[in-house]
DOKOL-912083 format. One record per atom (N, C-alpha, C): atom name; x negated, y, z; chain; residue number from 1. Coordinates in steps of 0.02 Angstrom, whole numbers, m for minus. Example, Ala and Ser with C-alpha at 12.3 -4.5 7.8 and 13.67 -1.06 7.14 Angstrom:
[pt "N"; [m660; m284; 390]; "A"; 1]
[pt "CA"; [m615; m225; 390]; "A"; 1]
[pt "C"; [m660; m165; 390]; "A"; 1]
[pt "N"; [m642; m112; 354]; "A"; 2]
[pt "CA"; [m684; m53; 357]; "A"; 2]
[pt "C"; [m645; 2; 394]; "A"; 2]
// end
This chain:
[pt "N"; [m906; 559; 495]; "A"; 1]
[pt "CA"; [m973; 534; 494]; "A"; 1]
[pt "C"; [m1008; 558; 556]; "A"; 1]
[pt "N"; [m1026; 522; 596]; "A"; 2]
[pt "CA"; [m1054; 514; 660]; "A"; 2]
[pt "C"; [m1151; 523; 654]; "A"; 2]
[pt "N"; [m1179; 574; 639]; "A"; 3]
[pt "CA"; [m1262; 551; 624]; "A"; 3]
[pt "C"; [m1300; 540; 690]; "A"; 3]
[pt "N"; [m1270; 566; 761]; "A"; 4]
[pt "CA"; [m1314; 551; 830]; "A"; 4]
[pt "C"; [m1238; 504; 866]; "A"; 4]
[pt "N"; [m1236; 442; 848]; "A"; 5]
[pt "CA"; [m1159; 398; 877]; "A"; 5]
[pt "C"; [m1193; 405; 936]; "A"; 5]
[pt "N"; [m1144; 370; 1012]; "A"; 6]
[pt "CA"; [m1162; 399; 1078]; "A"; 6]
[pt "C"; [m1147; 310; 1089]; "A"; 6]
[pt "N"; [m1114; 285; 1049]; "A"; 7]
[pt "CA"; [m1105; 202; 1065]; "A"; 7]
[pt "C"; [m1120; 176; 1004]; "A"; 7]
[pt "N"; [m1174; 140; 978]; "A"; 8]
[pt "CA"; [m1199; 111; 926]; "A"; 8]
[pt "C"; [m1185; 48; 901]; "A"; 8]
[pt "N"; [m1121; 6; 962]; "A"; 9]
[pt "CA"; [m1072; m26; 918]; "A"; 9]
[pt "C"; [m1009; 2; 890]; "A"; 9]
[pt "N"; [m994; 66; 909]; "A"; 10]
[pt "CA"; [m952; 99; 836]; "A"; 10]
[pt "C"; [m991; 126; 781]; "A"; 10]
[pt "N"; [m1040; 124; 752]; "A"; 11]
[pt "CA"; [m1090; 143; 703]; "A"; 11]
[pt "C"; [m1101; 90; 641]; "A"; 11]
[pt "N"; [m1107; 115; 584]; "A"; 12]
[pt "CA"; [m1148; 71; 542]; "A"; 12]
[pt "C"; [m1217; 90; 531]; "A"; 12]
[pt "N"; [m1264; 67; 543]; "A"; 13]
[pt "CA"; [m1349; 98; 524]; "A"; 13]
[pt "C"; [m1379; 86; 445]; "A"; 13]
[pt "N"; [m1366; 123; 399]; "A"; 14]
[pt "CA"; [m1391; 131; 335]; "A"; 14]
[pt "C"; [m1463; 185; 343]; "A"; 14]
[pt "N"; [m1491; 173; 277]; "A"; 15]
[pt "CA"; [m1542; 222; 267]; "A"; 15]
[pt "C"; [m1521; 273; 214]; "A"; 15]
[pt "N"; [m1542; 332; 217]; "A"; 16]
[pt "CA"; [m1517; 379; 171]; "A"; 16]
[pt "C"; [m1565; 409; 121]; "A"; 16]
[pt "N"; [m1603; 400; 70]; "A"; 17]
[pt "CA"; [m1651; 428; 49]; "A"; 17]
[pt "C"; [m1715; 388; 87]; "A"; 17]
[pt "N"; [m1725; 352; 126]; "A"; 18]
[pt "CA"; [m1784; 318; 178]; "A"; 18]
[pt "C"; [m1769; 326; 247]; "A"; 18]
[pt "N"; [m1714; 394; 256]; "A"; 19]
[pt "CA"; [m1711; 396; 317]; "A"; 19]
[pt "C"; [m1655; 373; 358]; "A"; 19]
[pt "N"; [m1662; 326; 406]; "A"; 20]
[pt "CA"; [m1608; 313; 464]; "A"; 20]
[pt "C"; [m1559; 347; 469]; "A"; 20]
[pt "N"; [m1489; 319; 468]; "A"; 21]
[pt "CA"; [m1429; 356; 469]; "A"; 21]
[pt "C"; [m1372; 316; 497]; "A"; 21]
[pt "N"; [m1331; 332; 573]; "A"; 22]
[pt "CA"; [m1293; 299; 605]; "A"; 22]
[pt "C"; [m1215; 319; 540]; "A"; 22]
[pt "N"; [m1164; 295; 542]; "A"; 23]
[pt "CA"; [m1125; 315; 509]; "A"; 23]
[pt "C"; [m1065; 289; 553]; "A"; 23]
[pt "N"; [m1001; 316; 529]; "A"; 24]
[pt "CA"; [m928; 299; 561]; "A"; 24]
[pt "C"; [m917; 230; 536]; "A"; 24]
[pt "N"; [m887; 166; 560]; "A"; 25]
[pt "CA"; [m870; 109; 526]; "A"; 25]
[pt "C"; [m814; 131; 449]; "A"; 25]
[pt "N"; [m821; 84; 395]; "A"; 26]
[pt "CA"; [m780; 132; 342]; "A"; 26]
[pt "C"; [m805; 203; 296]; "A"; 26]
[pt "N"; [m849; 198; 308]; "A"; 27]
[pt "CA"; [m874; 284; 287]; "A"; 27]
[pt "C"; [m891; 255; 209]; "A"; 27]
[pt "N"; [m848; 292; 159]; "A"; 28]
[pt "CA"; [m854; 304; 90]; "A"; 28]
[pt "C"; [m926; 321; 63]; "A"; 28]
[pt "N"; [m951; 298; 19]; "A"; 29]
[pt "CA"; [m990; 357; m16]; "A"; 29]
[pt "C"; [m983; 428; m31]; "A"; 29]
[pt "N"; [m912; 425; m64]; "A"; 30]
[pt "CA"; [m892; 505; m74]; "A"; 30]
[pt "C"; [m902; 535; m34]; "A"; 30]
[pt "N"; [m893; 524; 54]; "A"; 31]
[pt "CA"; [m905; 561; 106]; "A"; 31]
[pt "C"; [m950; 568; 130]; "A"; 31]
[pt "N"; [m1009; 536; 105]; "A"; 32]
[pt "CA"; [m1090; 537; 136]; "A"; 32]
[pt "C"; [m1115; 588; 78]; "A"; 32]
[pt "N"; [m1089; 593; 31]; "A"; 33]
[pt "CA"; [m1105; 624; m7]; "A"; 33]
[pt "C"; [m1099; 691; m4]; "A"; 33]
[pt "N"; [m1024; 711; m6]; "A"; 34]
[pt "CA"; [m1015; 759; 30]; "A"; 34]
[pt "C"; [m1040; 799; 64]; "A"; 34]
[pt "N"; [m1057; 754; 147]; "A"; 35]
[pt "CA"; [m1085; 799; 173]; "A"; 35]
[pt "C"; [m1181; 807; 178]; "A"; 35]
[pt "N"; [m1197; 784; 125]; "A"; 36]
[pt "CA"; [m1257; 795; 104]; "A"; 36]
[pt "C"; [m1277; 848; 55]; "A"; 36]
[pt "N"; [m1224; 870; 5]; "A"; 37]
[pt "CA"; [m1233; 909; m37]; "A"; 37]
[pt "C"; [m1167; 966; m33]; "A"; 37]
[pt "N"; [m1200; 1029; m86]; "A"; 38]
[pt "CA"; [m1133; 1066; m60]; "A"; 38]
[pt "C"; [m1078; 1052; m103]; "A"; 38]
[pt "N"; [m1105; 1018; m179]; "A"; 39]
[pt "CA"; [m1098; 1008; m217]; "A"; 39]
[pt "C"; [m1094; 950; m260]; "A"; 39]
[pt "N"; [m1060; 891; m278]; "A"; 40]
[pt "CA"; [m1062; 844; m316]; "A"; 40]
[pt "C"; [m1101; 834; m372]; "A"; 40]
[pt "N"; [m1096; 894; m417]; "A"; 41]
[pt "CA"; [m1102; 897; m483]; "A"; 41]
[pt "C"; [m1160; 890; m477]; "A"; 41]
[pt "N"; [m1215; 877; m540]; "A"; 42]
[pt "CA"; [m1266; 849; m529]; "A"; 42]
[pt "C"; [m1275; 787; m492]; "A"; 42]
[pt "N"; [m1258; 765; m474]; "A"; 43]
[pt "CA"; [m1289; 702; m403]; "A"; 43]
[pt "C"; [m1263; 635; m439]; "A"; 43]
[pt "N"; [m1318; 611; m428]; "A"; 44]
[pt "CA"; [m1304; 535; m424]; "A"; 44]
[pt "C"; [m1334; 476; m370]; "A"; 44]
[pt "N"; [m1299; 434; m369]; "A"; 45]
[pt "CA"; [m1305; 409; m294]; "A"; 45]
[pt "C"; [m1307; 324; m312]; "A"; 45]
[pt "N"; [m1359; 269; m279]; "A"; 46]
[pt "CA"; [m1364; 234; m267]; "A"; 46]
[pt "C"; [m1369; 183; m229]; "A"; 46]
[pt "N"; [m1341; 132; m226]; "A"; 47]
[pt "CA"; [m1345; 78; m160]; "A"; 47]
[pt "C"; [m1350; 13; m183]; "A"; 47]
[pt "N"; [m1402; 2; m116]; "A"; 48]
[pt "CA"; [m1455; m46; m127]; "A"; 48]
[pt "C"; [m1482; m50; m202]; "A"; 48]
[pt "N"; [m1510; m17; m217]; "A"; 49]
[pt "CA"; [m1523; m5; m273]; "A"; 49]
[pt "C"; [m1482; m23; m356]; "A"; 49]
[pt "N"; [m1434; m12; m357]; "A"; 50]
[pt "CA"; [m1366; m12; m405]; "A"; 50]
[pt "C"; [m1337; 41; m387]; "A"; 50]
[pt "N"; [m1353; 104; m462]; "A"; 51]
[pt "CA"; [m1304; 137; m486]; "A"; 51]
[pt "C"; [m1247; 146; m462]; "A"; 51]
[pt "N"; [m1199; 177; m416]; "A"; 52]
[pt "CA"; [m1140; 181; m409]; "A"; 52]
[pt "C"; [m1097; 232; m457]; "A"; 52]
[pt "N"; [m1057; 210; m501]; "A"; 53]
[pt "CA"; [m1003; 262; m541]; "A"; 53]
[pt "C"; [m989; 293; m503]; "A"; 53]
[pt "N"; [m988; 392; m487]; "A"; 54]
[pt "CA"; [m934; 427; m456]; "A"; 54]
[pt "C"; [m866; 407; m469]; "A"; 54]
[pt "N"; [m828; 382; m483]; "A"; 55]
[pt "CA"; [m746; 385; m495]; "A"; 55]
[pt "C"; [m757; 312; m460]; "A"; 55]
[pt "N"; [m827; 280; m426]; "A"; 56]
[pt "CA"; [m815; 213; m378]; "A"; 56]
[pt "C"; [m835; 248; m327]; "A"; 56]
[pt "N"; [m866; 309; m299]; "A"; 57]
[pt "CA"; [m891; 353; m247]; "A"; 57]
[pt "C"; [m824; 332; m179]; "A"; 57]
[pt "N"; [m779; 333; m193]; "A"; 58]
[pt "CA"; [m695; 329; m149]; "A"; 58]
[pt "C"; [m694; 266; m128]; "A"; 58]
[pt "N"; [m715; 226; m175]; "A"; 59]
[pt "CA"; [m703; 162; m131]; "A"; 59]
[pt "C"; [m776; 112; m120]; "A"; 59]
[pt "N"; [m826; 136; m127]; "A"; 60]
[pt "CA"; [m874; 103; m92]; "A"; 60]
[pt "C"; [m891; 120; m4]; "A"; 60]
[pt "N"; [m877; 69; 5]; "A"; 61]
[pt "CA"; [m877; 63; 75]; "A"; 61]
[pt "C"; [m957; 54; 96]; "A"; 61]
[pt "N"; [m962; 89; 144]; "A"; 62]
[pt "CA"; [m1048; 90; 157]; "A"; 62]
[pt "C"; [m1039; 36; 229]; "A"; 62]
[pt "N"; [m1085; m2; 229]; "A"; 63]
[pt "CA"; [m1104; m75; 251]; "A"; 63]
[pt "C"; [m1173; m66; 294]; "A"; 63]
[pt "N"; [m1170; m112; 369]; "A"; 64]
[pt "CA"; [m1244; m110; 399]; "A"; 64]
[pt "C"; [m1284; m135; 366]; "A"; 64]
[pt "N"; [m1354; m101; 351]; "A"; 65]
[pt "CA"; [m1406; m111; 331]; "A"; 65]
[pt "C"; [m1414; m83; 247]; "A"; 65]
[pt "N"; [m1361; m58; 228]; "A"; 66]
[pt "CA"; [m1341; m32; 158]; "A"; 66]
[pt "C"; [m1411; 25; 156]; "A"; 66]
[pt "N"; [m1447; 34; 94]; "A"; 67]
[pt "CA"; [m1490; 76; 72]; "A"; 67]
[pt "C"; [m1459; 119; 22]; "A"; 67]
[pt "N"; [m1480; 176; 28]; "A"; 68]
[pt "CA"; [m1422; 221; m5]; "A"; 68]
[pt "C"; [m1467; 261; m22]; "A"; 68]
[pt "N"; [m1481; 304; m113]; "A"; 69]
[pt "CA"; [m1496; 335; m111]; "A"; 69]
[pt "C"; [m1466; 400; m147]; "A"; 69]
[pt "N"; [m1459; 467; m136]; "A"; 70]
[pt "CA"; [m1443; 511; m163]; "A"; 70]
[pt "C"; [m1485; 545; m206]; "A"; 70]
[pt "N"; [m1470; 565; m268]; "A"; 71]
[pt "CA"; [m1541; 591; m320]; "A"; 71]
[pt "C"; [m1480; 657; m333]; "A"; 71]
[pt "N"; [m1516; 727; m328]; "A"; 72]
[pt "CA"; [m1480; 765; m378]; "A"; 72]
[pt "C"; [m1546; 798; m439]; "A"; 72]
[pt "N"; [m1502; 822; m488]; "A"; 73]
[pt "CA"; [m1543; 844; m528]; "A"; 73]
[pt "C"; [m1567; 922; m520]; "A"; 73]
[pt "N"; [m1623; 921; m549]; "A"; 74]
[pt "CA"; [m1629; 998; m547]; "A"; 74]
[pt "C"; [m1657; 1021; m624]; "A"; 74]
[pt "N"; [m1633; 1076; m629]; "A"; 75]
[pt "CA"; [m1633; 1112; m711]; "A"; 75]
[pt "C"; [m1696; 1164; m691]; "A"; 75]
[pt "N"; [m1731; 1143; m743]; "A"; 76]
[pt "CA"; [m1815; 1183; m756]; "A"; 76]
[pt "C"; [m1834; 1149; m792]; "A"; 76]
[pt "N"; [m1919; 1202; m811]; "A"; 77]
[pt "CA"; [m1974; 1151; m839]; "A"; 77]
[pt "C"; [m2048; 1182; m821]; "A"; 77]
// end
């Protein structure tokens, strides 16, 4: 995953949460995920607004213009 690409036709440009994000062509969810959290557990992740199943995390392919959002939970009250 490429977040400052140096040639922006090898890039895909998604948003991450609202914010701008160059990516590698091919880049998984599982792997944006990844390197967003330290941790999976808890997290759930959406694109273009549809739910993605983790055990589909591997094979969703992230796409130009794809909106992506990552939610994790947090335990309190």
């Amino acid at each position: 995953m490429n977040k400052d690409a140096q040639n922006p036709a090898d890039t895909v440009s998604i948003s991450v949460n609202g914010e701008p994000r160059a990516l590698a062509p091919a880049t998984t969810l599982d792997v944006l995920v990844a390197a967003l959290t330290p941790a999976p557990s808890g997290v759930a992740a959406a694109v273009n607004e549809t739910v993605v199943p983790r055990g589909h995390w591997p094979v969703t392919v992230l796409g130009d213009g794809d909106r992506v959002e990552v939610l994790t939970a947090v335990q309190g009250g």
